[in-house]
N, C-alpha and C positions, 0 to 999 in steps of 0.2 A: 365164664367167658364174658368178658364186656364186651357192650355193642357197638363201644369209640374205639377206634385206632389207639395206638400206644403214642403216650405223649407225655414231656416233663410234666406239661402244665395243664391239665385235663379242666379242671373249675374255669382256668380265662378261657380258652375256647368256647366252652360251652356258653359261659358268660357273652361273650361276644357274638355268639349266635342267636341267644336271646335278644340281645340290644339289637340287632339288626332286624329279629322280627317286631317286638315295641317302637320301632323307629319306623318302619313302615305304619304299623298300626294306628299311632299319631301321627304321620304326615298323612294317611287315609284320611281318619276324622278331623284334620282339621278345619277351621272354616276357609271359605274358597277368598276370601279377602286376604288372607293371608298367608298363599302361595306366590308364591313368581309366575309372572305370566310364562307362559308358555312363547318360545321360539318360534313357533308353526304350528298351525293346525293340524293336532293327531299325535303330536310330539308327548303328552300323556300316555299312549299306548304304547311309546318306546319302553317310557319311564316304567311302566306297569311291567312288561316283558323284561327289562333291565332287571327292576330289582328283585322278582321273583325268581329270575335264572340265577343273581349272586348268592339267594339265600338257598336255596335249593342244591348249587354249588357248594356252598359250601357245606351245608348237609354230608355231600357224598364225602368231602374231605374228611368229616368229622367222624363220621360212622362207616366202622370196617366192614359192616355185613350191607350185601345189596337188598334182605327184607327191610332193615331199619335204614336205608335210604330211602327206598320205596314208600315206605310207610310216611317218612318228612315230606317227601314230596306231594303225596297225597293230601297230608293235613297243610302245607300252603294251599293247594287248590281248593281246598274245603275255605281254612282262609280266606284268600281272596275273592271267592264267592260271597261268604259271610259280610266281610267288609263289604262289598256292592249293596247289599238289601241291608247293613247298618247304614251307608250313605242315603241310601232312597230314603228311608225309614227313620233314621234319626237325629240328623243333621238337616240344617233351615237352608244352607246355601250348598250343598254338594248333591250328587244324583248319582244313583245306580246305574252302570252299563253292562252290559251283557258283552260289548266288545271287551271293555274293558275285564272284565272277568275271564275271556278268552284267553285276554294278553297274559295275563295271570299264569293260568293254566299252562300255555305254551312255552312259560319262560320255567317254572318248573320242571316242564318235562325236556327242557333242555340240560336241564342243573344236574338231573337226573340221568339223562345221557353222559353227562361231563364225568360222573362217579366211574363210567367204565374206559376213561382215559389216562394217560399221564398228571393229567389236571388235579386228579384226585391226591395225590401225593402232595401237593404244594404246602398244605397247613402242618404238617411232619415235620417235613424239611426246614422247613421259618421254626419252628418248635426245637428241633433238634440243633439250628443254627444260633436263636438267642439261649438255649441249656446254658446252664453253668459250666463253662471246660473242668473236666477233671486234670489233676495234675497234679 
């Protein structure tokens, strides 16, 4: 029994799950010169909650069982902890936040509430919608 949902297209999904966590990964380390300033101060912790809920989200979309959501959701949070003491620690212009590692955490365990909604259906239906029609 697989632990993804039924889908034509199993590899791009998954695919696409990865690029979204590598994408956060390198927007984490990048150097802070070469981000967009920020709209407002604290608007980073949207961001951080943002994209931790979309990936996490999408987790639940991706994985039929709630241990192997659980389980994604966990390792974002482990994630974006790590990331935090990779910024403190390895990077000359970015810094480790404890907030920031919250917002992390919180938008996960949103993404992860989201798996026991309707929400969780959505990457199916897009899947089953671009299939090739039979006929």
């Amino acid at each position: 029994m697989s632990a993804l949902r039924e889908f034509h297209r199993p590899a791009l999904w998954c695919a696409l799950g990865a690029a979204m966590v590598l994408a956060v990964i390198g927007a984490t380390l990048l150097p802070a010169r070469e981000l967009p300033p920020p709209p407002f101060s604290g608007f980073d912790k949207i961001e951080h909650f943002a994209a931790y809920a979309a990936m996490s989200a999408y987790a639940g979309m991706l994985f039929a069982r709630r241990r192997a959501q659980a389980i994604a959701a966990a390792a974002l949070i482990a994630l974006g902890v790590a990331l935090e003491f990779a910024q403190a620690n390895l990077t000359q212009s970015r810094s480790g936040d404890v907030v920031d590692a919250l917002a992390n955490s919180l938008g996960a365990l949103l993404g992860l509430l989201l798996a026991a909604t309707p929400v969780a259906g959505w990457l199916q239906r897009l899947d089953r919608w671009l299939a090739p029609r039979a006929g």
